[in-house]
BALOBA-1460 file (C-alpha; in Angstrom, 3 decimals):
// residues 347
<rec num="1" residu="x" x="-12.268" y="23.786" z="-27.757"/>
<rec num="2" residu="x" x="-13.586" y="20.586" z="-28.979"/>
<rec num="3" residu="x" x="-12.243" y="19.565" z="-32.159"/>
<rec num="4" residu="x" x="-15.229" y="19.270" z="-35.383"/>
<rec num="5" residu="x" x="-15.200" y="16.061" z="-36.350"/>
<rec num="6" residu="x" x="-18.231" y="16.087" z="-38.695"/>
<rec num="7" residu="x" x="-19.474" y="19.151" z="-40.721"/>
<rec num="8" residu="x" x="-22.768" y="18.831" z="-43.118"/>
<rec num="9" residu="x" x="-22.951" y="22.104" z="-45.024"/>
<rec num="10" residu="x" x="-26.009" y="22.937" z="-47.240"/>
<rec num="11" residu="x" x="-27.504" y="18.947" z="-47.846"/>
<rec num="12" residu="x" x="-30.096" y="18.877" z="-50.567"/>
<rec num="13" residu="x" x="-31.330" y="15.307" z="-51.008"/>
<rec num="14" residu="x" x="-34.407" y="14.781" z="-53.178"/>
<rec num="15" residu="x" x="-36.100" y="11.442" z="-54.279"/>
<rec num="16" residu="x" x="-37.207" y="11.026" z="-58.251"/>
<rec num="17" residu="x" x="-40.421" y="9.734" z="-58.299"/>
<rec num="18" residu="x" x="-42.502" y="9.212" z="-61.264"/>
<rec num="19" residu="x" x="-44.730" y="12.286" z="-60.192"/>
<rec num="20" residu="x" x="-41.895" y="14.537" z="-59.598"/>
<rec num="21" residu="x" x="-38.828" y="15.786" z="-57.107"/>
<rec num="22" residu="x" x="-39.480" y="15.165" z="-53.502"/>
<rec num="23" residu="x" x="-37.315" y="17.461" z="-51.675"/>
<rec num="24" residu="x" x="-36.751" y="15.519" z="-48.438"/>
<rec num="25" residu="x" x="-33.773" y="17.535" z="-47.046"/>
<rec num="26" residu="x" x="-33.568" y="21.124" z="-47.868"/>
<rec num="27" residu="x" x="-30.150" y="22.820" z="-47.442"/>
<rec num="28" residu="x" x="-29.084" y="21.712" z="-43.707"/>
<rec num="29" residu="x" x="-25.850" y="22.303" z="-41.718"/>
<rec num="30" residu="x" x="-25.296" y="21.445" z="-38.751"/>
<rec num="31" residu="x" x="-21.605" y="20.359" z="-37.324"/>
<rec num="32" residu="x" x="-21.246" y="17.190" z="-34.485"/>
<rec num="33" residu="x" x="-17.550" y="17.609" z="-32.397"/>
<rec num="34" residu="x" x="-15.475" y="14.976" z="-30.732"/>
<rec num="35" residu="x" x="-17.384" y="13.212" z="-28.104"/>
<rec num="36" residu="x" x="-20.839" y="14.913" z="-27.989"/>
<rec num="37" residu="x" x="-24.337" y="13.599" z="-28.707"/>
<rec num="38" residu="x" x="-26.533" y="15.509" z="-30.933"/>
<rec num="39" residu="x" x="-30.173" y="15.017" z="-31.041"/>
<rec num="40" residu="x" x="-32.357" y="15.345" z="-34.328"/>
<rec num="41" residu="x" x="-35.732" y="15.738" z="-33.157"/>
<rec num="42" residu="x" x="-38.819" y="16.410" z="-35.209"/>
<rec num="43" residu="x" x="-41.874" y="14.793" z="-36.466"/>
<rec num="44" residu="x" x="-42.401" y="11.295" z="-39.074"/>
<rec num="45" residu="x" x="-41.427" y="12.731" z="-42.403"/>
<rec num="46" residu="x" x="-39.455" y="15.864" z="-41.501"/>
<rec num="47" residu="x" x="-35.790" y="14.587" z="-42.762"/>
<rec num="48" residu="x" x="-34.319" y="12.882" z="-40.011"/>
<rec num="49" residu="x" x="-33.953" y="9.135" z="-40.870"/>
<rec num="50" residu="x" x="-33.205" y="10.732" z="-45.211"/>
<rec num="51" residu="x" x="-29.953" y="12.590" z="-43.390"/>
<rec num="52" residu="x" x="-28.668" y="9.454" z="-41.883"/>
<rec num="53" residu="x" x="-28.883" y="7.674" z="-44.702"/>
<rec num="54" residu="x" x="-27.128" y="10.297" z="-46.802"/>
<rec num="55" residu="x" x="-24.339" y="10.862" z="-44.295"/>
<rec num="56" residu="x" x="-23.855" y="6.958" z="-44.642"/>
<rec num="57" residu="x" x="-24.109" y="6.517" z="-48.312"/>
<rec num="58" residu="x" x="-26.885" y="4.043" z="-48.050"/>
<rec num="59" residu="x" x="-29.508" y="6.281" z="-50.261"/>
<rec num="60" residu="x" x="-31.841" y="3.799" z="-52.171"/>
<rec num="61" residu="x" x="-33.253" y="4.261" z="-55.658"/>
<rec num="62" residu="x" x="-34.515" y="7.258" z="-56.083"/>
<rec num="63" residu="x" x="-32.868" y="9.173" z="-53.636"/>
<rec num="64" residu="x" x="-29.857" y="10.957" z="-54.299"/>
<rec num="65" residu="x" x="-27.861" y="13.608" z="-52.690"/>
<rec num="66" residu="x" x="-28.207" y="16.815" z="-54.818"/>
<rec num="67" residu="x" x="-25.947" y="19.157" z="-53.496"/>
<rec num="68" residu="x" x="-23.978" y="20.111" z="-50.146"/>
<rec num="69" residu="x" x="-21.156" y="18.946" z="-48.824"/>
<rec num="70" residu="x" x="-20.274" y="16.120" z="-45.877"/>
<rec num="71" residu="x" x="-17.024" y="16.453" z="-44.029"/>
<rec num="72" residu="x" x="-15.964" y="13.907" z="-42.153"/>
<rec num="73" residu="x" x="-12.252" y="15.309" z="-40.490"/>
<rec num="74" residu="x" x="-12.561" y="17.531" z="-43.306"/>
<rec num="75" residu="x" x="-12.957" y="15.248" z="-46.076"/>
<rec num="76" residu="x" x="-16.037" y="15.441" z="-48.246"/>
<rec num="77" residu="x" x="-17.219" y="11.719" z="-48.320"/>
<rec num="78" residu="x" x="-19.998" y="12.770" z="-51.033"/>
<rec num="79" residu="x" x="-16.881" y="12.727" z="-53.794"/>
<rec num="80" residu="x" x="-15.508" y="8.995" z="-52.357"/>
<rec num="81" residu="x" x="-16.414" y="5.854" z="-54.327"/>
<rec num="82" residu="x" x="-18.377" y="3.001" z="-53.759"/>
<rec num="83" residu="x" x="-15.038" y="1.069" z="-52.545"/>
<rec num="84" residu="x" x="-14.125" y="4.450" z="-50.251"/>
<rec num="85" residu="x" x="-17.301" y="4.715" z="-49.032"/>
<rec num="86" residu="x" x="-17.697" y="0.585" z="-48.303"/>
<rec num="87" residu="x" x="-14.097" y="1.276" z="-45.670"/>
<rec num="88" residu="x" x="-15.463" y="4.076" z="-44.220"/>
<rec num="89" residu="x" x="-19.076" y="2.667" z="-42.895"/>
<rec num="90" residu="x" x="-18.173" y="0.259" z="-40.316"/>
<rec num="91" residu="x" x="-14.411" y="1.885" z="-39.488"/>
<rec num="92" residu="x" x="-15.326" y="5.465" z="-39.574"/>
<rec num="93" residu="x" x="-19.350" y="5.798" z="-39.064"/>
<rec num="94" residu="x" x="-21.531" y="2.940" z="-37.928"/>
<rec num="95" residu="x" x="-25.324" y="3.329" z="-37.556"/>
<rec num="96" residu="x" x="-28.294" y="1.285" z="-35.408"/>
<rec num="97" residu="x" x="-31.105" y="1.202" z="-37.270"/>
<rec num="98" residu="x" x="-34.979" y="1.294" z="-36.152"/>
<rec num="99" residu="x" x="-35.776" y="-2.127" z="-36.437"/>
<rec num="100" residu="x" x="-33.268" y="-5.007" z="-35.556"/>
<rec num="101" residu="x" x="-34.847" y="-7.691" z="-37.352"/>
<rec num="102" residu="x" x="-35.021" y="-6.569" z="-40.500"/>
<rec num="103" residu="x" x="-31.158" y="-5.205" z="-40.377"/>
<rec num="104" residu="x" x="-30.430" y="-8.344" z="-39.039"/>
<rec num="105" residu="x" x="-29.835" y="-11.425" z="-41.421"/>
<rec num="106" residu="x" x="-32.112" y="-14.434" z="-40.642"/>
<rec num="107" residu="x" x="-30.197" y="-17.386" z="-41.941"/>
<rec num="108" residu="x" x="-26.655" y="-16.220" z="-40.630"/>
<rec num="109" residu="x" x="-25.331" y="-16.674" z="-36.948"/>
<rec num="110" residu="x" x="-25.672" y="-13.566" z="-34.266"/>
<rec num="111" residu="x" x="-21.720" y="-14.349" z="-34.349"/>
<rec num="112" residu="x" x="-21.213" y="-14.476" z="-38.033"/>
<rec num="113" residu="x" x="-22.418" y="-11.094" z="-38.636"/>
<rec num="114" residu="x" x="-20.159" y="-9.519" z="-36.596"/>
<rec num="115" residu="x" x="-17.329" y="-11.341" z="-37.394"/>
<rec num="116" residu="x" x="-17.593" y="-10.431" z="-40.674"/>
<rec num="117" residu="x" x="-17.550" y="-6.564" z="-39.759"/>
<rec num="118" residu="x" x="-14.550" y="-6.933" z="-38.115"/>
<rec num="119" residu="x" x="-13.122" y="-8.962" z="-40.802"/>
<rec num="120" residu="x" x="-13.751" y="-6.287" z="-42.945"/>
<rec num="121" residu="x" x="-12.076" y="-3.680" z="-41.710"/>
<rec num="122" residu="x" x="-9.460" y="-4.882" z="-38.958"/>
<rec num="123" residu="x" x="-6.757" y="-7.158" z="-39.390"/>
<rec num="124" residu="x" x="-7.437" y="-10.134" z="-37.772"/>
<rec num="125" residu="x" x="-7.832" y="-13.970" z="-38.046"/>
<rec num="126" residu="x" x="-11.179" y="-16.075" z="-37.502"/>
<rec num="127" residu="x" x="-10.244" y="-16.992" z="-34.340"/>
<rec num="128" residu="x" x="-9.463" y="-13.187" z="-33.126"/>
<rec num="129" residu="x" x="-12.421" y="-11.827" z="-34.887"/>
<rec num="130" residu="x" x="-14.524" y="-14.270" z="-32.433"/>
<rec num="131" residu="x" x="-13.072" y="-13.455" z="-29.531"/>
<rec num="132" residu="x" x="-13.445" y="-10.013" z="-30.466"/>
<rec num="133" residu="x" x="-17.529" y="-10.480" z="-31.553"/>
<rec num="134" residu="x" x="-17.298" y="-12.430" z="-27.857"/>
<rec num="135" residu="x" x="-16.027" y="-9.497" z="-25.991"/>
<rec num="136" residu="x" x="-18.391" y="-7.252" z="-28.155"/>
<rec num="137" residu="x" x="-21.470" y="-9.234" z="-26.731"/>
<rec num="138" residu="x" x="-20.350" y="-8.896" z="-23.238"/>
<rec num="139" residu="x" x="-19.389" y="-5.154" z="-23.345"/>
<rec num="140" residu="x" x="-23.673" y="-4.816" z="-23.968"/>
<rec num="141" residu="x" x="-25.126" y="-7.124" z="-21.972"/>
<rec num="142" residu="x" x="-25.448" y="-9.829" z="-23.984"/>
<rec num="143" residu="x" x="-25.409" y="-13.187" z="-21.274"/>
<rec num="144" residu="x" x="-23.579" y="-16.303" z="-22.003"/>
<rec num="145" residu="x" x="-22.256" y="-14.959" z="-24.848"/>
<rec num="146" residu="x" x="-19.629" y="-17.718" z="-25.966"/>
<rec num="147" residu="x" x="-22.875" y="-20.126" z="-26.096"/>
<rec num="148" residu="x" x="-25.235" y="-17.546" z="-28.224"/>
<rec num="149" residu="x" x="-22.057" y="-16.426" z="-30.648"/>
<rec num="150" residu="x" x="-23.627" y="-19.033" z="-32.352"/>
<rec num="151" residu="x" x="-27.453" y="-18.192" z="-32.528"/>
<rec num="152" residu="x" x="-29.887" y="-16.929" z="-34.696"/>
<rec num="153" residu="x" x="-31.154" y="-13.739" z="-34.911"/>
<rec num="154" residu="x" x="-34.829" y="-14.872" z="-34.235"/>
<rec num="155" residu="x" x="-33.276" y="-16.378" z="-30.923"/>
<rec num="156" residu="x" x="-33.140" y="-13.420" z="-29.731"/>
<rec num="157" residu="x" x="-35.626" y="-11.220" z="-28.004"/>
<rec num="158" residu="x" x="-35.903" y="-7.571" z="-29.497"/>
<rec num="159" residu="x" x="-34.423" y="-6.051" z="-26.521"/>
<rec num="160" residu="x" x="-31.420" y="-8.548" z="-27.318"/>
<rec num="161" residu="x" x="-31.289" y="-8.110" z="-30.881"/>
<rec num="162" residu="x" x="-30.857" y="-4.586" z="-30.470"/>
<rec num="163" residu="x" x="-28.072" y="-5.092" z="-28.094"/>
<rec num="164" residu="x" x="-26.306" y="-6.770" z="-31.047"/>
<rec num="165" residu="x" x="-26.827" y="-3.837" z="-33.112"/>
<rec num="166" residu="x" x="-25.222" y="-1.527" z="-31.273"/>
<rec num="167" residu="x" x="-22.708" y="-4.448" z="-30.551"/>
<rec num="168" residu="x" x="-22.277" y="-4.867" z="-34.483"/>
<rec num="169" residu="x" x="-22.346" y="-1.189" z="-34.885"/>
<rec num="170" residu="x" x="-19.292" y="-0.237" z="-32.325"/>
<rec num="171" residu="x" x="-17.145" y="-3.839" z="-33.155"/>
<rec num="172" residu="x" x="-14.354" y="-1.717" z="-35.043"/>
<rec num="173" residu="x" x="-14.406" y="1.618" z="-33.006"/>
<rec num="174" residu="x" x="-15.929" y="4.037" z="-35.493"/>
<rec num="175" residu="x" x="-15.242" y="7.770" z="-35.098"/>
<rec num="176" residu="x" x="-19.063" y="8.350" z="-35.261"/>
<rec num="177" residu="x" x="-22.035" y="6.266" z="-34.447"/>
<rec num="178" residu="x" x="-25.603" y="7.538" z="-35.849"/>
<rec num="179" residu="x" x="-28.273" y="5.907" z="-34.280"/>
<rec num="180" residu="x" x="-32.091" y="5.846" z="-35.794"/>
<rec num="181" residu="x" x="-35.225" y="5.643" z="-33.372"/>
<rec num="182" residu="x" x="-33.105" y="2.680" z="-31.665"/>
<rec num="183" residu="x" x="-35.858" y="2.061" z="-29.331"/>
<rec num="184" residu="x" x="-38.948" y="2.965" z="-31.763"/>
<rec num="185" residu="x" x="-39.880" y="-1.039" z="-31.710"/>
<rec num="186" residu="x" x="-38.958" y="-2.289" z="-28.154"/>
<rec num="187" residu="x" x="-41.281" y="-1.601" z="-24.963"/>
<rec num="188" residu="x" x="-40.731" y="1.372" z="-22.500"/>
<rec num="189" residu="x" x="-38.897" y="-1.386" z="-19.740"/>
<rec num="190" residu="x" x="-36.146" y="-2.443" z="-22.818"/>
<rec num="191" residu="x" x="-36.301" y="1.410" z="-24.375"/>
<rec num="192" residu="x" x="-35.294" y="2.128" z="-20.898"/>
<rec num="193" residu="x" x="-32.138" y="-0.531" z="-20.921"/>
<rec num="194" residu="x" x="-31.405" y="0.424" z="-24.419"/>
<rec num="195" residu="x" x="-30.838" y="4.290" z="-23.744"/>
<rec num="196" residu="x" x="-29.243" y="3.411" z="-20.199"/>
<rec num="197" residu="x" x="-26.643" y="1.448" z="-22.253"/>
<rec num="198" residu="x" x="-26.103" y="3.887" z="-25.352"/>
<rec num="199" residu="x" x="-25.529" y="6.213" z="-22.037"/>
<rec num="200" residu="x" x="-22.936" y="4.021" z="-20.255"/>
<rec num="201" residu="x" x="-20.783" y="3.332" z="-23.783"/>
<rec num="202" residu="x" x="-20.667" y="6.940" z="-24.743"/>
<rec num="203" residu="x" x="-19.142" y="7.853" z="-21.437"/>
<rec num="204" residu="x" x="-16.985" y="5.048" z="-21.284"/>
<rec num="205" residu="x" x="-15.647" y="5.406" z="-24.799"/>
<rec num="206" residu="x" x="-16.163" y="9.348" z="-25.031"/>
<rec num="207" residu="x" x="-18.518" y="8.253" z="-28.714"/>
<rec num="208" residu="x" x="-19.429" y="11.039" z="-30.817"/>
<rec num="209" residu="x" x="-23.586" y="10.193" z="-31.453"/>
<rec num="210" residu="x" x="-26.332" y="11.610" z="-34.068"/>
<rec num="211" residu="x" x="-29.429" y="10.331" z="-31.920"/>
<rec num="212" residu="x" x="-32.342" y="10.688" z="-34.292"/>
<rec num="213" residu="x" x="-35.803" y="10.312" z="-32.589"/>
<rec num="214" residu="x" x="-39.350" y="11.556" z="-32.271"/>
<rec num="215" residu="x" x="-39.140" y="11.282" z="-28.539"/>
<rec num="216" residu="x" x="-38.277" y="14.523" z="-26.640"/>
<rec num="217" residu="x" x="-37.933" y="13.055" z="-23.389"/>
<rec num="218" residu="x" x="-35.421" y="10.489" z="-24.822"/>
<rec num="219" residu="x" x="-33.395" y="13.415" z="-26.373"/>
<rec num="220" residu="x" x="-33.643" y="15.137" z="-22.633"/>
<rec num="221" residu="x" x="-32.135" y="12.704" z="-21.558"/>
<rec num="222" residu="x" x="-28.779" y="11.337" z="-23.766"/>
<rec num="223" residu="x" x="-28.154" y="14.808" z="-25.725"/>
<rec num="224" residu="x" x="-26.057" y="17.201" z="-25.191"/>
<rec num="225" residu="x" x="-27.486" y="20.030" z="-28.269"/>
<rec num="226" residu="x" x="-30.372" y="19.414" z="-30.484"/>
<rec num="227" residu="x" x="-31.280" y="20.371" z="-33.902"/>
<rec num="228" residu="x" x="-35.191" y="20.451" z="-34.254"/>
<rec num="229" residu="x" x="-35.930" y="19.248" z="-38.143"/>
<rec num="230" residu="x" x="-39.176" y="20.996" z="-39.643"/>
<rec num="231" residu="x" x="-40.237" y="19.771" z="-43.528"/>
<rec num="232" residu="x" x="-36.769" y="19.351" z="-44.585"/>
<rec num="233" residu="x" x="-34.816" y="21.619" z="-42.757"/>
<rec num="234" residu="x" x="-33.130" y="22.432" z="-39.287"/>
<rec num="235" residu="x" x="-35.174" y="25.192" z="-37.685"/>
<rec num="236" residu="x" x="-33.411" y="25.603" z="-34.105"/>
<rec num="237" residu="x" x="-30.457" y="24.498" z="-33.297"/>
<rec num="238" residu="x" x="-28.697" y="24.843" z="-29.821"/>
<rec num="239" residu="x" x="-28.100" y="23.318" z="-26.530"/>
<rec num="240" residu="x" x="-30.382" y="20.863" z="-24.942"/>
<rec num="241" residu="x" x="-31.468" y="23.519" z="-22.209"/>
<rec num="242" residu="x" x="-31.107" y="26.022" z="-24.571"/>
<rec num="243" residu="x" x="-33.942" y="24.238" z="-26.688"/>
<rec num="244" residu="x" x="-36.256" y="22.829" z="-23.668"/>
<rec num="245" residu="x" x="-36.533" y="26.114" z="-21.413"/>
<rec num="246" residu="x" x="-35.723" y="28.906" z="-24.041"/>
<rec num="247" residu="x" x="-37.100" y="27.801" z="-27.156"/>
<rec num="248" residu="x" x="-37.510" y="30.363" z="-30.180"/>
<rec num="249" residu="x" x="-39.061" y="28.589" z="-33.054"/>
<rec num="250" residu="x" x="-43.016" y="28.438" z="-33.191"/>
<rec num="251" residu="x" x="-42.533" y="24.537" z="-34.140"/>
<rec num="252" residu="x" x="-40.336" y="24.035" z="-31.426"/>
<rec num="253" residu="x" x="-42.623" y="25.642" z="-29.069"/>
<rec num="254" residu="x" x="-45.771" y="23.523" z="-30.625"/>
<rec num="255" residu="x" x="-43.271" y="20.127" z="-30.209"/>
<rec num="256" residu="x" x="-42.954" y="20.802" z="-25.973"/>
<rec num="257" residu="x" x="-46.679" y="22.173" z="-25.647"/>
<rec num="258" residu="x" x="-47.586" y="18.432" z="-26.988"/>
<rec num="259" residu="x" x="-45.447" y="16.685" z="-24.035"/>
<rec num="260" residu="x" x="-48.055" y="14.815" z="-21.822"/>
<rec num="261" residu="x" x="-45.781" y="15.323" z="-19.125"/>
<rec num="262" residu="x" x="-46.175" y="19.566" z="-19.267"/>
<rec num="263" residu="x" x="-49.744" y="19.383" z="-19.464"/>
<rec num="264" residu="x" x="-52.173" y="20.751" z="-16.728"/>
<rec num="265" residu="x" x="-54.590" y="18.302" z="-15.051"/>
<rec num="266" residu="x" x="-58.036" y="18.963" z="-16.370"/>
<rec num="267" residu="x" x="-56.734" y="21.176" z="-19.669"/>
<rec num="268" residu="x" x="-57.020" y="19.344" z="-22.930"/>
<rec num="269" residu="x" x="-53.325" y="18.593" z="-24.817"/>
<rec num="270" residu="x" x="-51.903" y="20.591" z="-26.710"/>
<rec num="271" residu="x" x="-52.103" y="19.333" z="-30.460"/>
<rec num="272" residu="x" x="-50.341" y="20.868" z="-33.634"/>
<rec num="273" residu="x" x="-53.374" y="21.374" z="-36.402"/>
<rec num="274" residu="x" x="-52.707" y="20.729" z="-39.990"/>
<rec num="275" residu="x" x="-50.337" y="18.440" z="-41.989"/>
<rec num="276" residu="x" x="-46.645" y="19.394" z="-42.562"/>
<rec num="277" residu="x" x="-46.209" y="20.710" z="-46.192"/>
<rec num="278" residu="x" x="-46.154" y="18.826" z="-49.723"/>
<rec num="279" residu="x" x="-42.550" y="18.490" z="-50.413"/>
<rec num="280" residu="x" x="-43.390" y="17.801" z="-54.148"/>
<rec num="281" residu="x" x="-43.796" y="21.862" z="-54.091"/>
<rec num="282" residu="x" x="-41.405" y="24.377" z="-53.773"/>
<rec num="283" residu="x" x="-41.891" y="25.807" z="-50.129"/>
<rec num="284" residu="x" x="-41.983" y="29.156" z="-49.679"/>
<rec num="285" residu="x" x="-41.248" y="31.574" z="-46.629"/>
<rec num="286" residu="x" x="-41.002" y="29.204" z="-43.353"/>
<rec num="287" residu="x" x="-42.692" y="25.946" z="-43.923"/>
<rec num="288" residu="x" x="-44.200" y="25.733" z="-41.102"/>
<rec num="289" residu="x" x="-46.662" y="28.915" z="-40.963"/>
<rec num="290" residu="x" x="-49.395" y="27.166" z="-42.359"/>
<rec num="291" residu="x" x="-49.751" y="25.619" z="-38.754"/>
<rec num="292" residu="x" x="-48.638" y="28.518" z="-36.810"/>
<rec num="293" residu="x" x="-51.487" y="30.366" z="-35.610"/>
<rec num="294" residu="x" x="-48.897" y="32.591" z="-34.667"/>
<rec num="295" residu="x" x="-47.427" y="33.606" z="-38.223"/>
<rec num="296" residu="x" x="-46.256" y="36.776" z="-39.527"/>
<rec num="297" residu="x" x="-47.329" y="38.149" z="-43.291"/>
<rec num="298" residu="x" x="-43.607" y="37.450" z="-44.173"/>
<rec num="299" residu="x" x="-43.598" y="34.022" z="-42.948"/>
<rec num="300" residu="x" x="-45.793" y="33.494" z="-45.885"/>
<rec num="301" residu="x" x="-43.072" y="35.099" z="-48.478"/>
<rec num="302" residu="x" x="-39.584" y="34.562" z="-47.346"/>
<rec num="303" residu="x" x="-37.652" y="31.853" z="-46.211"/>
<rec num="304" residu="x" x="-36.313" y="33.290" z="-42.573"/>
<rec num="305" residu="x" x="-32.040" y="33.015" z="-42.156"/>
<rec num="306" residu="x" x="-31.236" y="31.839" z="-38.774"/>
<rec num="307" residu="x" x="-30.874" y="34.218" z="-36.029"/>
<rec num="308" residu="x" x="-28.826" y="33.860" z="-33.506"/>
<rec num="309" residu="x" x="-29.773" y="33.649" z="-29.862"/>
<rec num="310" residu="x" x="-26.442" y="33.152" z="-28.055"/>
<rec num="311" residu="x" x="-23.307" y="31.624" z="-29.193"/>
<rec num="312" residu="x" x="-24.830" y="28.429" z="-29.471"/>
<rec num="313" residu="x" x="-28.199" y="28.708" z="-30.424"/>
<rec num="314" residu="x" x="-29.704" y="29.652" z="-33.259"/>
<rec num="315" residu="x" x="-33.744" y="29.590" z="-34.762"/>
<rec num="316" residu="x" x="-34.568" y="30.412" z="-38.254"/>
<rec num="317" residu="x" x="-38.057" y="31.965" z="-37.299"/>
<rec num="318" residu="x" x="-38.947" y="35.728" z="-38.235"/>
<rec num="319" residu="x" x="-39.625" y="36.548" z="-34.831"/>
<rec num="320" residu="x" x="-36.087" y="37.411" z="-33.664"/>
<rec num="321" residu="x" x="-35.708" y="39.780" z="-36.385"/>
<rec num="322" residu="x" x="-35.535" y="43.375" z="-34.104"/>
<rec num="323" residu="x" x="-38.421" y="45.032" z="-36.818"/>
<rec num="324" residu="x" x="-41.145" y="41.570" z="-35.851"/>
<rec num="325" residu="x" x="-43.833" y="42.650" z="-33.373"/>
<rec num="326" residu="x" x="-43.559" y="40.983" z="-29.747"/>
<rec num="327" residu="x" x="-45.279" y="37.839" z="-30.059"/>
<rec num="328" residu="x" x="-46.034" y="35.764" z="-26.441"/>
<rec num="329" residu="x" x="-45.175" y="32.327" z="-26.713"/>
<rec num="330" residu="x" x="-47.377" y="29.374" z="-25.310"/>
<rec num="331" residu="x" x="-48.669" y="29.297" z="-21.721"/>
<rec num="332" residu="x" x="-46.460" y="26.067" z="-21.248"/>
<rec num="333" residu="x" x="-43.380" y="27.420" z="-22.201"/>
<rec num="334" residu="x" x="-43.666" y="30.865" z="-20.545"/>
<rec num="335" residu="x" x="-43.662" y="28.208" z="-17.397"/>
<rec num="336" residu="x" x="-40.435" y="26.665" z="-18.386"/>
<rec num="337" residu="x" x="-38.762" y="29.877" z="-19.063"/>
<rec num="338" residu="x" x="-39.908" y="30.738" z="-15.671"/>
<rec num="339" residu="x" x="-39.307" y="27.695" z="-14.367"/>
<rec num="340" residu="x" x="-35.560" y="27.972" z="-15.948"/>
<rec num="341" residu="x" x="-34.921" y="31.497" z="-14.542"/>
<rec num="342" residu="x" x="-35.745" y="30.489" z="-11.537"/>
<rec num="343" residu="x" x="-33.162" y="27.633" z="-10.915"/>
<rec num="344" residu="x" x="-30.577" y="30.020" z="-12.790"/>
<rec num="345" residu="x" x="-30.740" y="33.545" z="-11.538"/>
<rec num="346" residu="x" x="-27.458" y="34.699" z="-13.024"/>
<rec num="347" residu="x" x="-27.661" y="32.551" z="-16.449"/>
């Protein structure tokens, strides 16, 4: 059984505005083992990018982790100081962020920025730590890298740049590497490269990955579960085909309807109506029933618990409880239920 290497349990995180308490992650858990990739789906504005940041400690002004715990080999990191917490980002959890260039700094060397990672946290000398950043460049992609060691970050393309990200980001072997939309700002051809890469290091080096994106059929592809993030929360959890041909959350179902690629020549797209909820207000009953023109009169009044589908799936959606009515899902995904059964008679 593979071993738990991180465990959130119950993350609030809110942001203290002038107008009032944003609650941008509402109570999630979710666990990530040893050498697995788990996708966080969901739409701008749902959570995904405000979880990262509070699993790293990087929270700005006027964010702040309410409550909840995050265990990382069964230490909660939310008690660790600033000093802890500066040893364990980097060494224990690195993260790729959306957008090189800004992460990047402008007026230091491609070579001096990771140097000074590994300078950080391993015990080396100048010389070693080059050789090291060297052998980092090389390992993705980067070409003559003795000769652009010693460039600049706007040098570099933004297919390149992001190479030294994840370059920067895996320079001291961290347990855990979260990355954020890392192909949000690069064309489909470097996307492409990018996720063939991330693909190639996490076999090689068995990583353990939190791949946040909006993309489904970039999660489809790298993930092995995914956790589907609605207004704040995690609404279905389980394993990727678990979540693409059996889906049991009304959001979830709306997300896959909206794939270009599962349309019907000569039907319109599927589109999700409405705006997600105002997190300045206290939520009640599932947040997303609003939209749902599927909705129950309790979705309305209770939050639902999550239900579980097998062993490894779960969906917090009132329609699994035994009393709800039967309730069809979408044309689309009756097809890839079908479509599923069919290619696995005995599943």
């Amino acid at each position: 059984m593979a071993r738990k290497l991180l465990s959130v349990r119950d993350l609030k995180t809110s942001f203290f505005t002038h107008v009032g308490e944003v609650k941008a992650v509402r109570g999630i858990s979710f666990d990530v083992n040893e050498g697995e990739v788990l996708g966080i789906v969901g739409e701008s504005g749902s959570g995904k990018s405000v979880t990262s940041l509070s699993i790293m400690g990087l929270l700005q002004y006027p964010g702040r982790v309410v409550d909840g715990e995050i265990l990382l080999n069964g230490e909660d990191i939310l008690t660790y100081s600033k000093d802890q917490m500066r040893k364990v980002r980097g060494k224990e959890i690195a993260m790729i962020f959306q957008d090189p260039m800004t992460s990047l700094n402008p007026v230091y060397t491609i070579g001096n920025q990771v140097m000074e990672m590994i300078l950080e946290h391993e015990k080396m000398t100048k010389r070693e730590a080059r050789a090291r950043a060297i052998e980092m460049l090389k390992l993705v992609g980067i070409p003559a890298a003795e000769k652009r060691i010693d460039s600049y970050p706007h040098e570099f393309s933004g297919g390149m740049r992001q190479r030294v990200m994840i370059a920067l980001a895996l320079s001291c072997n961290p347990k855990l590497l979260i990355a954020d939309e890392p192909t949000t700002a690069l064309d489909v051809t470097i996307q492409a490269q990018i996720i063939e890469l991330l693909e190639q290091l996490q076999k090689k080096y068995r990583l353990t990955i939190i791949y946040i994106t909006h993309d489904l059929g970039v999660v489809a592809k790298v993930a092995d579960r995914i956790a589907v993030m609605y207004a704040g929360d995690i609404i279905e959890i389980g394993l990727c085909n678990e979540i693409f041909y059996n889906p049991q959350h009304p959001y979830t179902w709306a997300l896959l309807s909206s794939l270009p690629q599962l349309g019907i020549k000569g039907e319109p797209l599927y589109s999700i109506h409405g705006t997600p909820p105002n997190l300045f207000k206290e939520i009640k009953g599932d947040a997303f029933a609003p939209r749902n023109p599927r909705a129950l009169n309790i979705d309305y009044v209770i939050r639902p618990p999550y239900f579980e589908v097998s062993p490894t799936h779960y969906a917090k959606t009132w329609l699994l409880d035994p009393r709800s009515p039967k309730i069809e899902p979408p044309a689309i995904i009756q097809r890839l239920r079908d479509r599923w059964k069919e290619a696995n008679p005995n599943v």
